[in-house]
Backbone as CSV, one residue per row, in Angstrom:
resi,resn,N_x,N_y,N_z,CA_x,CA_y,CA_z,C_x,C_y,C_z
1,UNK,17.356,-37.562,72.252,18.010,-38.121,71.073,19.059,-39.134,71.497
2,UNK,19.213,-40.142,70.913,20.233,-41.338,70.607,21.451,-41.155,70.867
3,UNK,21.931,-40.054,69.751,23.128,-39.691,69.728,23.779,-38.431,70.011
4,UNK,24.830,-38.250,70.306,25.425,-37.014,70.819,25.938,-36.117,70.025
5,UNK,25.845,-34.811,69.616,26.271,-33.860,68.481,25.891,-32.680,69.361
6,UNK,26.623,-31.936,68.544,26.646,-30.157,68.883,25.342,-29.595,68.273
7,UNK,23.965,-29.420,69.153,23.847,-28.483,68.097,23.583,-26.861,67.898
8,UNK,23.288,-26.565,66.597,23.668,-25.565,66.590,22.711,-24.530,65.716
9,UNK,21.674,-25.335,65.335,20.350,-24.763,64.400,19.600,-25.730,64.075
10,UNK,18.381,-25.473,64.352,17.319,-26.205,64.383,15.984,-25.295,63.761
11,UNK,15.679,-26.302,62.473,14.895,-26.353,61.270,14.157,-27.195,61.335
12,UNK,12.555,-26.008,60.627,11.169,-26.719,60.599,10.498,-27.105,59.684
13,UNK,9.685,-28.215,60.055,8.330,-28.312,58.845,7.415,-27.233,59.237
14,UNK,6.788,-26.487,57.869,6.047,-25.399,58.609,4.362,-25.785,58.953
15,UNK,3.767,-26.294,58.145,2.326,-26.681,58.146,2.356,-27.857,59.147
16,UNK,1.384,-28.107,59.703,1.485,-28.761,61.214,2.397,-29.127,61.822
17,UNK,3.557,-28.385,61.884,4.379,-28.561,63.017,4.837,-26.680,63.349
18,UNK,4.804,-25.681,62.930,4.751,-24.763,63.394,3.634,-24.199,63.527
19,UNK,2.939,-24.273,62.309,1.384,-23.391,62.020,0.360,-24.191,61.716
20,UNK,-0.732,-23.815,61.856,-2.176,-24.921,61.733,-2.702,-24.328,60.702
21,UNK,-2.319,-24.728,59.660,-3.497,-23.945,58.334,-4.390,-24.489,57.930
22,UNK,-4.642,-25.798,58.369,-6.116,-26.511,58.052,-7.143,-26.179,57.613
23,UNK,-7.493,-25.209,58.656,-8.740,-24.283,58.588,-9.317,-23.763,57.222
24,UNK,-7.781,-23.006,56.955,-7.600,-22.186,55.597,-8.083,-22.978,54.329
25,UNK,-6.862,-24.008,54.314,-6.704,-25.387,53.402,-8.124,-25.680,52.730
26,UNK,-8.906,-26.501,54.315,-9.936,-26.509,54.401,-11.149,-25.661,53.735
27,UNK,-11.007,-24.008,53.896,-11.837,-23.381,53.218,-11.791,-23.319,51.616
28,UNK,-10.671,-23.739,51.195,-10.587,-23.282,50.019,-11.247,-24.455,49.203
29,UNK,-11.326,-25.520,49.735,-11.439,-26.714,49.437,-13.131,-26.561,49.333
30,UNK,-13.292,-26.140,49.957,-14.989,-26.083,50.612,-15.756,-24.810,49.592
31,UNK,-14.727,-23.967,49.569,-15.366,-22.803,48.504,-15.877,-23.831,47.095
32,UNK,-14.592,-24.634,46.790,-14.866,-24.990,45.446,-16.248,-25.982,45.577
33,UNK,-16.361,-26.955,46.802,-17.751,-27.509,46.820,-19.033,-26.870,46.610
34,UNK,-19.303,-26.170,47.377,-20.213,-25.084,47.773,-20.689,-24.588,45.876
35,UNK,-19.292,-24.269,45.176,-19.726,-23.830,43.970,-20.097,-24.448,42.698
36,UNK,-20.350,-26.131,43.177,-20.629,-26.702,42.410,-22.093,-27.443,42.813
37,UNK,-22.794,-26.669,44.138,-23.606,-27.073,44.591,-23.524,-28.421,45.676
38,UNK,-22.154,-28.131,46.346,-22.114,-29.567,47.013,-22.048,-28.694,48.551
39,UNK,-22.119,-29.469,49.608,-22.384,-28.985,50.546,-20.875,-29.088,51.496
40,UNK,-20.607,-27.796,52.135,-19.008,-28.057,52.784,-18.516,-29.247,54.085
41,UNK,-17.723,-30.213,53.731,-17.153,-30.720,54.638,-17.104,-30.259,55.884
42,UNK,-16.874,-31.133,57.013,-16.085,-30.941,58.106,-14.594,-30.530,58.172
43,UNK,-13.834,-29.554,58.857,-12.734,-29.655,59.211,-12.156,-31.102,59.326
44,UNK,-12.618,-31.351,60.186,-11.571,-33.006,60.946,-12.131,-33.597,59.689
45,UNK,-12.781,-33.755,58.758,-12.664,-34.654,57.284,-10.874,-34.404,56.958
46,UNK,-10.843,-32.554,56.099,-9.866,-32.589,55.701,-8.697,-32.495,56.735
47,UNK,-8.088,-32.617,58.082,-7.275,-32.102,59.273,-6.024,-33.661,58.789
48,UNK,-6.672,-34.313,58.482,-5.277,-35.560,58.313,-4.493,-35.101,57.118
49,UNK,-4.869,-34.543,55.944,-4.631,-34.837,54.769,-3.933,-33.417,54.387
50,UNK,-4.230,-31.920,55.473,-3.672,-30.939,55.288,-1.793,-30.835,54.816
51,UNK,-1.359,-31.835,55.593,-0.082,-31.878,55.134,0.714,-31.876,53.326
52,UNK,-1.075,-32.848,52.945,-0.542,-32.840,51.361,-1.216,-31.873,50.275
53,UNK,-1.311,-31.003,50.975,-1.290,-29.676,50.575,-2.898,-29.557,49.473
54,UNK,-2.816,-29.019,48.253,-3.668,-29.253,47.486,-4.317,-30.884,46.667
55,UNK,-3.227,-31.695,46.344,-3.834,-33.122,46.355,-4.242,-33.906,47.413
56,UNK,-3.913,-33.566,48.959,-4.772,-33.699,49.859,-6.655,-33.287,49.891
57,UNK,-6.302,-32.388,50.186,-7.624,-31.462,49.974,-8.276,-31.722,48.792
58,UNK,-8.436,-31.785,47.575,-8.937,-32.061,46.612,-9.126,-33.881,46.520
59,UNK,-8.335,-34.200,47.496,-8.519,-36.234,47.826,-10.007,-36.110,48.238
60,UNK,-9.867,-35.246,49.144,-10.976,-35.341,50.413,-12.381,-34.562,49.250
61,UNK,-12.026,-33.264,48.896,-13.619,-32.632,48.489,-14.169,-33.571,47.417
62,UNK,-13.148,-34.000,46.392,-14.074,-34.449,45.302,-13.672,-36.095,44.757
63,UNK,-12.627,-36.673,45.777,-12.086,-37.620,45.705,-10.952,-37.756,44.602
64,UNK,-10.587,-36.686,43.855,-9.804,-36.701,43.269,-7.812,-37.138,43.696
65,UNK,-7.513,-37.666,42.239,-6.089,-37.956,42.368,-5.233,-37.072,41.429
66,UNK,-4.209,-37.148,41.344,-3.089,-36.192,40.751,-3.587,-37.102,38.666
67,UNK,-3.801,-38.110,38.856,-4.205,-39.083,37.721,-5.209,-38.761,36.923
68,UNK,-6.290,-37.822,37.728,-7.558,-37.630,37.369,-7.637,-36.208,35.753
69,UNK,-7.597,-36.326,35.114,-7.646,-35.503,33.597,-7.638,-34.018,34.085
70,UNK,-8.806,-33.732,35.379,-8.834,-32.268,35.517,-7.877,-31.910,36.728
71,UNK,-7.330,-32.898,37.020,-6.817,-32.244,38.009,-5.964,-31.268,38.528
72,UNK,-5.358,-30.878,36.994,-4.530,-29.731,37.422,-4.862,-28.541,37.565
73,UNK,-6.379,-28.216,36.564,-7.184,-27.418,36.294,-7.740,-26.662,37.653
74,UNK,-8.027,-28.438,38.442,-8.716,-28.010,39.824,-7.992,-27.680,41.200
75,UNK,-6.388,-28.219,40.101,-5.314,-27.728,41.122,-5.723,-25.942,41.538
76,UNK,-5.774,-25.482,40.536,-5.550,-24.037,40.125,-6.201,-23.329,40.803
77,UNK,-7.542,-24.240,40.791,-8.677,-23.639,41.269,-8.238,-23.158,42.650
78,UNK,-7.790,-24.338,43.404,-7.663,-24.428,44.733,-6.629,-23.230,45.219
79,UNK,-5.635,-23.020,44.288,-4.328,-22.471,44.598,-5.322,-21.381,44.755
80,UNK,-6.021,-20.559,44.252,-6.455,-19.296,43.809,-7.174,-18.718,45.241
81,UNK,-8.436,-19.980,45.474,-8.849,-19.924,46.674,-7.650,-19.895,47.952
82,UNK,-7.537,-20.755,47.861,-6.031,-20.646,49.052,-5.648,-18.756,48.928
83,UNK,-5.160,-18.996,48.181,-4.224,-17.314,48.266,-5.484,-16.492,48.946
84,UNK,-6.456,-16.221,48.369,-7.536,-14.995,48.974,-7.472,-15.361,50.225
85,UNK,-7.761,-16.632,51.181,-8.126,-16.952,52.709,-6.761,-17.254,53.767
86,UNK,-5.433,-17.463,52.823,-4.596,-18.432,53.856,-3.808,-17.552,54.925
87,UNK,-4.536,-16.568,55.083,-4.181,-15.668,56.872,-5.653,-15.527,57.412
88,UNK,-6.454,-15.673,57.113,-7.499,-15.895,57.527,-7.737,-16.409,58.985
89,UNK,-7.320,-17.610,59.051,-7.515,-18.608,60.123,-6.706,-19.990,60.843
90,UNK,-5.380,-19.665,59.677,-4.639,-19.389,60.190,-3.754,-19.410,61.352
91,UNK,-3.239,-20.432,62.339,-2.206,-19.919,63.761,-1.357,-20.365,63.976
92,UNK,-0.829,-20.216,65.016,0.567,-20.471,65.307,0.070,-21.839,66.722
93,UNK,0.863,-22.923,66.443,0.309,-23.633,67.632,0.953,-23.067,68.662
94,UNK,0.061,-23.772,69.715,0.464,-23.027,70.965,1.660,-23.614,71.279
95,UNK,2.379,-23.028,72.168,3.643,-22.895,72.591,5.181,-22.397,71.332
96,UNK,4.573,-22.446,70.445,5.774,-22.571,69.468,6.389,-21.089,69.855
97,UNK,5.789,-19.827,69.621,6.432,-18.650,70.208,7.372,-18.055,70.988
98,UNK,6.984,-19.081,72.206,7.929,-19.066,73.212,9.339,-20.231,73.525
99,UNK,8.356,-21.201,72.391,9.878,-21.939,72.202,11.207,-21.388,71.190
100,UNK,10.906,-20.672,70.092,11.608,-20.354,69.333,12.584,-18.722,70.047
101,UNK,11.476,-17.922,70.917,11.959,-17.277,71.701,13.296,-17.431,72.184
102,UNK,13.348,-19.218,73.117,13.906,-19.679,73.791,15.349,-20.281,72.810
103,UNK,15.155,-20.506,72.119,16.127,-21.159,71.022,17.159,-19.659,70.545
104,UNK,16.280,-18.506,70.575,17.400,-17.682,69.723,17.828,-17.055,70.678
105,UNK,17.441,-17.393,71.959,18.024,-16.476,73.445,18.951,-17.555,73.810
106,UNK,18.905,-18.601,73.573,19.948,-20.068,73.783,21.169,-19.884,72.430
107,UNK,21.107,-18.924,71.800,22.037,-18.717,70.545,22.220,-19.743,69.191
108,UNK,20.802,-20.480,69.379,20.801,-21.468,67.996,19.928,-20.796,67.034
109,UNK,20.341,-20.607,66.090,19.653,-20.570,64.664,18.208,-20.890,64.430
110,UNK,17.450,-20.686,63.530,16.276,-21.475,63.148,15.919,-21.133,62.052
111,UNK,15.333,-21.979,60.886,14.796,-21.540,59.936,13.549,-22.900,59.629
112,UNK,12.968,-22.436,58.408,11.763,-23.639,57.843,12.450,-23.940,56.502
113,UNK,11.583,-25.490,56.231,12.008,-25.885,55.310,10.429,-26.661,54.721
114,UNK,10.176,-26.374,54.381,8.617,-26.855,53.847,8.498,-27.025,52.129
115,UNK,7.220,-27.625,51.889,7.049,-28.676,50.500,6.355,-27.622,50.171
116,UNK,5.325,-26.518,50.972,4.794,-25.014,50.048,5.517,-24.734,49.338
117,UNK,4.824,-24.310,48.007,5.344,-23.495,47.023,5.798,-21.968,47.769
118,UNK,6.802,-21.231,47.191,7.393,-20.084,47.530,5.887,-19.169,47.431
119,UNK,5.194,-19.334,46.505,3.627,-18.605,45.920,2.771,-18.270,47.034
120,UNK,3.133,-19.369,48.187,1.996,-19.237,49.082,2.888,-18.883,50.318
121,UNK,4.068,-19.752,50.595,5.289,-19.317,52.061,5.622,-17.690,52.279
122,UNK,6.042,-17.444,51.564,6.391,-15.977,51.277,5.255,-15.053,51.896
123,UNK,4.041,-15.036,51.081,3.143,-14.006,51.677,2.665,-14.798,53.471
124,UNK,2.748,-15.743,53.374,2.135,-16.199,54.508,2.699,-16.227,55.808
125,UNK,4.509,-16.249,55.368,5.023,-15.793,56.473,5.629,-14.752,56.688
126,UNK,5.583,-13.894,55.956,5.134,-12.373,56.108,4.452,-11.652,56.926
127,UNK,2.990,-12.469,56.896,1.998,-12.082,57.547,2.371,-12.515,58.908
128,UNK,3.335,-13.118,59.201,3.057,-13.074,60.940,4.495,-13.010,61.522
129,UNK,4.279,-12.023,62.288,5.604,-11.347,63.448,6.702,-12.628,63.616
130,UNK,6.047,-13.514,63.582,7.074,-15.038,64.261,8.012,-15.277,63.085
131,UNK,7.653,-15.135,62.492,8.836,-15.268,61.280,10.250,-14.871,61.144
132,UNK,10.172,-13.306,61.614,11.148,-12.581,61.355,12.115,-12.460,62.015
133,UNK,12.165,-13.787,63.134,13.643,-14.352,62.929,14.021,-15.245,62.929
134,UNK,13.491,-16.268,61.998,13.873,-17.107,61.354,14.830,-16.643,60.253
135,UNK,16.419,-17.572,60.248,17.803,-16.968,59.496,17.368,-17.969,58.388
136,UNK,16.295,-18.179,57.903,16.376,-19.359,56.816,14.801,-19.859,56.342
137,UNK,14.219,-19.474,55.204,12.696,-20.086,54.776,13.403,-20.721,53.335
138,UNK,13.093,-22.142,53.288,13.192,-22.758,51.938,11.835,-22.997,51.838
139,UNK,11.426,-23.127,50.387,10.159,-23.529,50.134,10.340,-24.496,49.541
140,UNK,9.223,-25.007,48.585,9.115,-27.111,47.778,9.779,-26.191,46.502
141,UNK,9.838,-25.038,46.401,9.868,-24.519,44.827,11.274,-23.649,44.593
142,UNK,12.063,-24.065,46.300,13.488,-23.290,46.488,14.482,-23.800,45.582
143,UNK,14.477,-24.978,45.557,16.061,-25.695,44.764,14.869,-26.742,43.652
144,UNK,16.051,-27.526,42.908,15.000,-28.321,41.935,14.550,-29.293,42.781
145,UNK,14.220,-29.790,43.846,14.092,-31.057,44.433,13.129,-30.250,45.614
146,UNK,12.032,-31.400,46.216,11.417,-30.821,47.409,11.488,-31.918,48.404
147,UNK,10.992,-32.047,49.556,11.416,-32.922,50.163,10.089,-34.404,49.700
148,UNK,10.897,-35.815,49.743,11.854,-36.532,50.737,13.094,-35.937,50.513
149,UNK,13.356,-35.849,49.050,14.819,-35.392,48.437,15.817,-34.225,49.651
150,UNK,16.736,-34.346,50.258,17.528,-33.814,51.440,17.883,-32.586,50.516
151,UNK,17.988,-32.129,49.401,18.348,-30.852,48.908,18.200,-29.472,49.655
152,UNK,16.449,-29.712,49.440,16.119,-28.106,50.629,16.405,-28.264,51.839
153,UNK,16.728,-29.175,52.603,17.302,-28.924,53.792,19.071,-28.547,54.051
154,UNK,19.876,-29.385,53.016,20.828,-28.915,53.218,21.301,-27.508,52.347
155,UNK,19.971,-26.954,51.346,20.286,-25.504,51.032,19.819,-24.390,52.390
156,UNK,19.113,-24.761,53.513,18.408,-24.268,53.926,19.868,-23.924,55.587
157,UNK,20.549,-25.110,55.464,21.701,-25.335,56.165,22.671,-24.552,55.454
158,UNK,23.363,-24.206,54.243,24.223,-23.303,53.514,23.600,-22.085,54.339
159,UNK,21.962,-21.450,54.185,21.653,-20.211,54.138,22.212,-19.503,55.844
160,UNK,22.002,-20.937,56.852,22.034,-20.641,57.930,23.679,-20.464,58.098
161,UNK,24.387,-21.383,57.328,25.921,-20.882,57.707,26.268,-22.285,58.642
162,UNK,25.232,-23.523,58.701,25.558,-24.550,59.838,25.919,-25.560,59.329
163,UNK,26.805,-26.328,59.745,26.974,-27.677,58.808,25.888,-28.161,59.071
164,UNK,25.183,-29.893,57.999,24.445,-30.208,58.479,24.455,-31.210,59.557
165,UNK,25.813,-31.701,59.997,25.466,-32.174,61.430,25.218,-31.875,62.370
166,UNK,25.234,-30.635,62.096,24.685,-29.839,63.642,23.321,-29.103,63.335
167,UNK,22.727,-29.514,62.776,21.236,-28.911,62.598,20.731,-30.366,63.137
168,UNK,18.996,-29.744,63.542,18.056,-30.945,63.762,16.671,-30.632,63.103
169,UNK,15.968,-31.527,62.274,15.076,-31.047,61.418,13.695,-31.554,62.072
170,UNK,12.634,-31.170,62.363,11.453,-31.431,63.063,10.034,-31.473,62.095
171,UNK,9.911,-32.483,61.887,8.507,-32.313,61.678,7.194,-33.516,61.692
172,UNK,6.358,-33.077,61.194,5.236,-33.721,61.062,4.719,-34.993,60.442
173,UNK,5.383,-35.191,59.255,5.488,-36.170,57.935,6.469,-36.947,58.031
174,UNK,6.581,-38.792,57.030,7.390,-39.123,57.361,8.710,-38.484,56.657
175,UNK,8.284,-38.158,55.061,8.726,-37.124,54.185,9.890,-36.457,54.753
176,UNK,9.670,-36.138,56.290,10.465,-34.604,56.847,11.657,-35.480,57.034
177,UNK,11.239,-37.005,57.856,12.504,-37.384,58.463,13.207,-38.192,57.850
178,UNK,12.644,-38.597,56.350,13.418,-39.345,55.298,13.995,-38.512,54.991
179,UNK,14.042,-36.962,54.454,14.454,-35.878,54.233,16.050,-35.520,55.097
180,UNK,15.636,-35.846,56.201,16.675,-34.891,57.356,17.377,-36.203,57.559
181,UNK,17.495,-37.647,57.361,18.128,-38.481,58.023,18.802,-38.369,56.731
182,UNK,18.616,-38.201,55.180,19.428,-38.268,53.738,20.143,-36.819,54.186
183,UNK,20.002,-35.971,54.558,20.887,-34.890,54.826,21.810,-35.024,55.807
184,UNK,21.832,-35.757,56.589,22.592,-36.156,58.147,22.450,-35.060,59.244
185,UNK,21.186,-34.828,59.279,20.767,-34.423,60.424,20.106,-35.033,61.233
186,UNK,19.910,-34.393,62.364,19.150,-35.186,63.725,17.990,-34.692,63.404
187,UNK,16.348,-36.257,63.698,15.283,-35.414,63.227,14.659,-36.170,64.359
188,UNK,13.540,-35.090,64.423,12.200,-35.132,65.384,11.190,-35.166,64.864
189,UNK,10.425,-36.627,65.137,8.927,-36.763,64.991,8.004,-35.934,66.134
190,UNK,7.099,-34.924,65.072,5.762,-34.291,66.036,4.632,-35.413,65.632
191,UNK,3.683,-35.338,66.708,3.085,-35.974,66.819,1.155,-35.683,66.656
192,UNK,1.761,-33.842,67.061,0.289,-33.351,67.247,-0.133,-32.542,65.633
193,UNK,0.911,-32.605,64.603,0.353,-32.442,62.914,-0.228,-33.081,62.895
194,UNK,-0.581,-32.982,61.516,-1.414,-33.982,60.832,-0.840,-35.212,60.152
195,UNK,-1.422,-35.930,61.037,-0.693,-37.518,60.914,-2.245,-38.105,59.950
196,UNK,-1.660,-38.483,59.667,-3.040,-39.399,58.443,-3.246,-40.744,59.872
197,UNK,-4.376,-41.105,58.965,-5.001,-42.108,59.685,-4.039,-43.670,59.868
198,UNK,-2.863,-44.061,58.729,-2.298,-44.168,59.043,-0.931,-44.974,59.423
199,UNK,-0.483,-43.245,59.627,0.621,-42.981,60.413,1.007,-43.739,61.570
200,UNK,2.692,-44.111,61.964,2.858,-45.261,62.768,4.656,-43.983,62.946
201,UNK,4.497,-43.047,63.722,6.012,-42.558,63.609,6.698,-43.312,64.145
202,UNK,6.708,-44.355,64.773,7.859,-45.045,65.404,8.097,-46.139,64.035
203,UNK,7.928,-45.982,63.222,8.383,-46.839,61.680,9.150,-45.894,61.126
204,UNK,9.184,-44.376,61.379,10.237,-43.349,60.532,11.542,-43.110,60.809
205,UNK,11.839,-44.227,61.475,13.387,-43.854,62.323,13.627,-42.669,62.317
206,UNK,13.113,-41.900,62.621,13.035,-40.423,63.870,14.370,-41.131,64.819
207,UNK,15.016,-40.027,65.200,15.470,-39.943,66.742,15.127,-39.854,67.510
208,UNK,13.986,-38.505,67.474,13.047,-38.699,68.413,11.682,-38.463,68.628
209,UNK,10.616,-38.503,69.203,9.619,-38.461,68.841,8.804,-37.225,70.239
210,UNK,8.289,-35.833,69.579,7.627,-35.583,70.476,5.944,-35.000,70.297
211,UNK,5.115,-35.172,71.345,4.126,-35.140,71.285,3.667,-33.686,71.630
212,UNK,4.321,-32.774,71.762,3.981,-31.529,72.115,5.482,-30.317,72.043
213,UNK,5.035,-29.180,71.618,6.050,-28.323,71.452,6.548,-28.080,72.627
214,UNK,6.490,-27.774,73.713,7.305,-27.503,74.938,8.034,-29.162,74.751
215,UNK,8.217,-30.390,74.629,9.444,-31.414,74.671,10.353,-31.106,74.004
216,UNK,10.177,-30.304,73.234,11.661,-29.886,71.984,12.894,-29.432,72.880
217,UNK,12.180,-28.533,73.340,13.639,-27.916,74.398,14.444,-28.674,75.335
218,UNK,13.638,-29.318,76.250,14.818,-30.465,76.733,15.481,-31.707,76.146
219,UNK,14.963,-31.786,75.008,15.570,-33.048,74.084,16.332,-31.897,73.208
220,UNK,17.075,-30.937,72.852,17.706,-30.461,72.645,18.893,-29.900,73.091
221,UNK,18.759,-29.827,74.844,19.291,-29.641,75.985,20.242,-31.336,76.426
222,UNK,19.059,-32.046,76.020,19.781,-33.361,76.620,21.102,-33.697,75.509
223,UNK,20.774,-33.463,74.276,21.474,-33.179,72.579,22.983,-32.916,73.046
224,UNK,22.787,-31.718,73.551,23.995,-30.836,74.245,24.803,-31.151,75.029
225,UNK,24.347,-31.948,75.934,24.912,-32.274,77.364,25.372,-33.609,76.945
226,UNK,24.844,-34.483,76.304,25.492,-35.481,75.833,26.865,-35.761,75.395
């Protein structure tokens, strides 16, 4: 990072930058084809577009837009499917485990801050051990605002007890770091989410940009020493 600050908690995007739910996304998307007699996509069709959650996925199965008459209908649809499969398949990318390990044995904080509805975050990170110590889950459906809007991040900063200059917000989208730079935090572009086709992160004025979860820790280290 650029600049020099204390920090002192460090907050995530959860869907491709902690967890890979594609798969899931993906199935639910594919159930609804399948039941209209259409035949299921590829993964890597929907893998760019996972970030935008259900109007992603519904871009990709039926080409639909948020504009389109049924679309909320088929919103529904999707939500429904989602809920039955989204531990299914499901993971944790690799390395993140042992980085967050490393963060709460280093005495910094961590929590998520994601555009999921509470409907789907809640049970989903429930379902997996890594969660439970995270001091902080905001969801898109936590405060009235979801992100670009800096709200859930700096409610997500109250929960942790950190100012927000000393948090650093990480994620996938440019969304995360328009988000975390309106909050005045330090943010990190990932590289290995789902970046749409495209994506250009060195246009998101990020601080910094990394291509794999093990770089977090020494650009957090360097943060420090600065």
């Amino acid at each position: 990072m650029t600049q020099s600050r204390q920090v002192q908690a460090v907050l995530f995007d959860l869907d491709g930058t902690l967890i890979d739910s594609a798969p899931d996304l993906a199935t639910a998307a594919n159930t609804m084809r399948v039941a209209r007699g259409l035949s299921s996509l590829p993964l890597a069709q929907y893998r760019p577009m996972a970030g935008a959650g259900a109007r992603g996925m519904l871009g990709i199965a039926f080409g639909l837009t948020p504009e389109n008459t049924d679309f909320n209908v088929l919103r529904e649809e999707f939500f429904c499917n989602y809920e039955r499969c989204m531990t299914q398949n499901t993971h944790i990318f690799e390395g993140v485990p042992e980085m967050l390990t490393t963060l709460s044995g280093q005495g910094l904080k961590w929590g998520v801050v994601t555009n999921k509805s509470e409907r789907f975050t809640l049970p989903l990170t429930r379902s997996m051990p890594l969660f439970d110590t995270a001091s902080a889950i905001v969801s898109g459906d936590t405060t009235p605002h979801a992100k670009p809007h800096p709200e859930p991040l700096l409610e997500a900063a109250r929960r942790l007890g950190v100012p927000p200059q000393y948090c650093v917000y990480v994620g996938d989208d440019e969304r995360d770091i328009v988000a975390g730079l309106a909050a005045g935090m330090a943010t990190v572009a990932v590289t290995y989410g789902y970046l749409g086709t495209q994506a250009d992160t060195t246009r998101w004025g990020a601080h910094a940009t990394i291509n794999c979860v093990n770089e977090l820790l020494p650009l957090l280290q360097l943060a420090a020493s600065a």
